[in-house]
C-alpha positions in Angstrom: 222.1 112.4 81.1 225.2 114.6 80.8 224.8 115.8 83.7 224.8 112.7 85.7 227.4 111.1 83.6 229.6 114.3 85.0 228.9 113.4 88.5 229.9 109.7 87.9 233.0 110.9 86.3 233.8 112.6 89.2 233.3 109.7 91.1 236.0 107.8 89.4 238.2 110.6 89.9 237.8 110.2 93.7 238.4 106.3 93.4 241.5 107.1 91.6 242.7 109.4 94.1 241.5 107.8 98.1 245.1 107.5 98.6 246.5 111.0 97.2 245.0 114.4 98.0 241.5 114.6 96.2 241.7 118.3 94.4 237.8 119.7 94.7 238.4 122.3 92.5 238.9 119.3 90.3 235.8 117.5 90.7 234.3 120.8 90.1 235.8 121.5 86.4 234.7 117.5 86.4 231.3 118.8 86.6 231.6 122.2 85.3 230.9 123.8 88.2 233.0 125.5 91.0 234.1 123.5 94.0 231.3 125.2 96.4 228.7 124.2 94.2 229.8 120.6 93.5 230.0 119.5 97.1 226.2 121.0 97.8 225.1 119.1 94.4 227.1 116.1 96.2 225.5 116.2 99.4 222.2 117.1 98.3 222.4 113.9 95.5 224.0 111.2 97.4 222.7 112.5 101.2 226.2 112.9 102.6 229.0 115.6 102.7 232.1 115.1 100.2 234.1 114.8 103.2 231.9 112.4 104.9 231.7 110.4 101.7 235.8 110.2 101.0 236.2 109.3 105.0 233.8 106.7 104.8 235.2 104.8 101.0 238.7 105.4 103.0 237.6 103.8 106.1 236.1 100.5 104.3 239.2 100.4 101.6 241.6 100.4 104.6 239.8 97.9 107.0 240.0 95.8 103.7 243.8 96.5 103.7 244.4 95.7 106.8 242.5 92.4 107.0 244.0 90.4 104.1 247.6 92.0 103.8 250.5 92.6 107.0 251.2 95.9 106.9 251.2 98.0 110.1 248.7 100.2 111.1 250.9 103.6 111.0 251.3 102.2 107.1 247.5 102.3 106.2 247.2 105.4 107.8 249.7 106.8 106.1 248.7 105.3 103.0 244.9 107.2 103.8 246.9 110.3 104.3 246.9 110.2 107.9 249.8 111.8 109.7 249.1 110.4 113.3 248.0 107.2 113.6 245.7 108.5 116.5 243.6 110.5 113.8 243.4 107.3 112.1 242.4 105.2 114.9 239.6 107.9 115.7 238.3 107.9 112.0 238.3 104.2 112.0 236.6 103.5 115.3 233.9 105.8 114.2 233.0 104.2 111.1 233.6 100.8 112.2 232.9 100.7 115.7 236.2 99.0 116.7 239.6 99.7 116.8 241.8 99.1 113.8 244.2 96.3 115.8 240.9 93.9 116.5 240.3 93.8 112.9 241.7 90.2 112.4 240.5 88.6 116.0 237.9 85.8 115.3 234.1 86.9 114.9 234.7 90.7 114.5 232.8 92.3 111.8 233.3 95.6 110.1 231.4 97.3 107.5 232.0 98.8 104.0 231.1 101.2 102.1 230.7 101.2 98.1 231.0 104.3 95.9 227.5 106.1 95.1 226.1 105.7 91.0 224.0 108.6 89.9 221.0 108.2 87.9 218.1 110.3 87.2 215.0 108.8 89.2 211.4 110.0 87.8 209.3 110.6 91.5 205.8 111.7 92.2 205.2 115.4 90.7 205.3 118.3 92.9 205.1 121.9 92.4 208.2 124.1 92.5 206.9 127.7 91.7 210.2 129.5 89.9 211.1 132.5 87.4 213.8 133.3 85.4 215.3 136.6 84.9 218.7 138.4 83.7 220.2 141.1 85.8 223.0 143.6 85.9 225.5 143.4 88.5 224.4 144.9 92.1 225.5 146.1 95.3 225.2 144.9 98.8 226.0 146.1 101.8 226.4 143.9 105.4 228.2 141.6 107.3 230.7 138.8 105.9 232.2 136.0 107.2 234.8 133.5 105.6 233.7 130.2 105.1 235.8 126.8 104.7 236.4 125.1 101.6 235.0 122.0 103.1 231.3 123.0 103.3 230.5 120.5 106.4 233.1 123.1 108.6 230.7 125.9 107.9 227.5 124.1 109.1 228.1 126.4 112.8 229.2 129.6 111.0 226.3 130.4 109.2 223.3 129.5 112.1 225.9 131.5 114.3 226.1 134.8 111.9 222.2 134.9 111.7 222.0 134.4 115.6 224.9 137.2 116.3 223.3 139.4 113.8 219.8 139.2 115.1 221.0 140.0 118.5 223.2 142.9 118.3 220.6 145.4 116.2 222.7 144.3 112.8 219.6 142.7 111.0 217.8 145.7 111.6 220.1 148.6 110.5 220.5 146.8 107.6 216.8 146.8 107.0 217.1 150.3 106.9 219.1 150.5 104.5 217.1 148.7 102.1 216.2 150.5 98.6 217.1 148.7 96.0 215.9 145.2 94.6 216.1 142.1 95.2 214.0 144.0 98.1 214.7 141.5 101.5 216.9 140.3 103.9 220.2 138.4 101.9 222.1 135.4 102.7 224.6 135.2 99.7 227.4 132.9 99.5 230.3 134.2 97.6 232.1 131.2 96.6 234.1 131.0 93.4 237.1 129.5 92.9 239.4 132.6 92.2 238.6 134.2 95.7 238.1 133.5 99.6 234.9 132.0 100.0 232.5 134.3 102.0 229.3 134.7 103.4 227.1 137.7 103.3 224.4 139.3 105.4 223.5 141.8 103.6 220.9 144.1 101.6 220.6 145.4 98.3 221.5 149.1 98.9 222.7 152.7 96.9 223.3 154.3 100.9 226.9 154.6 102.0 227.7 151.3 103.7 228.7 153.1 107.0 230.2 150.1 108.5 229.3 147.8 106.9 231.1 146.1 104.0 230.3 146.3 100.5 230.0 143.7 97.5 228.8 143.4 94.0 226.8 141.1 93.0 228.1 140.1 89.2 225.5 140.4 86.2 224.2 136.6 85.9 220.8 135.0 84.9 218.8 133.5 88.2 216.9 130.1 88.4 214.7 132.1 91.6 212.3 129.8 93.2 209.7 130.6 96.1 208.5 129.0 99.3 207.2 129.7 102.7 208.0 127.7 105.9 211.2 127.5 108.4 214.6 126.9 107.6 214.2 123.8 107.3 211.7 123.8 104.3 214.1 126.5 102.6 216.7 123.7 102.6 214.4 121.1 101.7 213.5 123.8 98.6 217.5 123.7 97.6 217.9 119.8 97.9 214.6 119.8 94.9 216.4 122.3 92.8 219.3 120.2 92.7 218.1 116.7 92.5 214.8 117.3 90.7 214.8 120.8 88.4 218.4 121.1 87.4 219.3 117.9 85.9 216.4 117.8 83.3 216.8 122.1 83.4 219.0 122.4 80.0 220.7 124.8 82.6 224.1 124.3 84.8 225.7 126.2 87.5 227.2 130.1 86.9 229.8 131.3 87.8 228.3 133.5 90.6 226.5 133.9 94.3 223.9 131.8 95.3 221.5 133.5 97.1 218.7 133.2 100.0 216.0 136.4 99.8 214.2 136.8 103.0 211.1 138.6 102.4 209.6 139.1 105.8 211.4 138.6 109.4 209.6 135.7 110.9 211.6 132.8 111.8 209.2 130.5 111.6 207.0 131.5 108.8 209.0 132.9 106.5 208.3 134.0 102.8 211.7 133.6 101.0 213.5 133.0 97.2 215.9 131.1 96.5 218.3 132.5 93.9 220.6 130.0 91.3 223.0 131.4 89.0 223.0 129.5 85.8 224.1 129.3 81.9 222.6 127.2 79.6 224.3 124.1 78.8 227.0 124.0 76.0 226.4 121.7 73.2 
């Protein structure tokens, strides 16, 4: 319950904070994790970004606003941390379907939005097949690109990587280079809260890296789970990990990569692991 009670406090951290800048390397340390992993617990557990989520709680708190008090619109933007009340209007006509100046005409409705409660919900029992195991620090060797700290920006960088990479004779230089284990194909996300966030295409390799560019993997104990399918089952595998195995684990996010092992090349019936770095709860 720990766990959950975490999240919850980070909850009230964002209600304390919709009208200041909400810090998510904060809500991380909340949760004791880093901000990268926090906002894919978030939008795994409550089925919307961070960003989405704080739009939406501002969006309802200020049609509130600016139905039962008189200040101007360019004030509740502003208030919302808006700095053009056309990036306002455009947030609030997107949530609400209307424009923020028909909010008090007769018979127009808007909606809210109420901040999320975790709990812990007990569902049907399926299988997730997953080892643990303790390794040193390794090397890869690939292709990197840097990656927003607001994870919904990077939902076109990554598919866009894979696609370039595929086409261009990257994927399979790097399979070449292949000799060292984990043994596959690597999507790794490098994103701590010390560095810029990154994201790897890469292989596990002792060959010079030629062009490519080099990383190592920190020593760190894996939660690696298995599954076949598409991409789409891979991210259905991550959404279990987070909202079904990890919170009655005894473990909690590392300090280190998360990474996607693809084991053989086809698209659309892949073998792949999912790797989590962990530590064992304190107390």
């Amino acid at each position: 319950m720990e766990w959950v009670e975490r999240l919850n406090q980070s909850i009230n951290y964002i209600e304390e904070h919709l009208t200041d800048e909400i810090d998510y390397e904060q809500l991380g340390r909340i949760a004791c994790c880093s901000a990268y992993h926090y906002q894919r617990m978030f939008t795994y557990m409550a089925g919307v970004t961070l960003a989405e989520y704080i739009r939406k709680r501002k969006m309802s708190l200020a049609a509130v606003d600016l139905q039962s008090g008189n200040k101007r619109i360019i004030e509740i933007a502003e208030k919302y941390g808006y700095r053009s009340p056309t990036a306002f209007n455009r947030a609030f006509q997107s949530f609400h379907g209307i424009a923020p100046s028909s909010v008090k005409d007769e018979g127009v409705s808007v909606k809210t939005f109420s901040p999320v409660v975790f709990r812990i919900a007990v569902k049907g029992a399926a299988e997730m097949n997953y080892r643990m195991e303790t390794k040193e620090a390794f090397r890869i060797i690939g292709v990197s690109a840097p990656l927003d700290k607001e994870i919904e920006n990077n939902f076109m960088v990554v598919p866009k990587m894979w696609q370039e990479a595929s086409a261009n004779g990257t994927i399979q230089k790097l399979a070449g280079m292949m000799d060292t284990q984990p043994m596959g194909l690597l999507g790794v996300s490098v994103c701590n809260d010390e560095e810029q966030w990154k994201y790897f295409i890469a292989v596990s390799s002792a060959k010079t890296k030629d062009t490519f560019e080099e990383y190592t993997v920190p020593a760190s104990t894996w939660a690696i789970f298995s599954g076949t399918g598409t991409n789409q089952s891979i991210q259905e595998l991550e959404r279990r990990i987070v909202t079904e195995w990890l919170p009655a684990s005894g473990y909690e996010y590392a300090n280190a990569p998360d990474i996607e092992v693809y084991l053989n090349p086809d698209p659309q019936n892949a073998q792949y692991e999912v790797w989590i770095p962990v530590a064992k709860k304190k107390g």
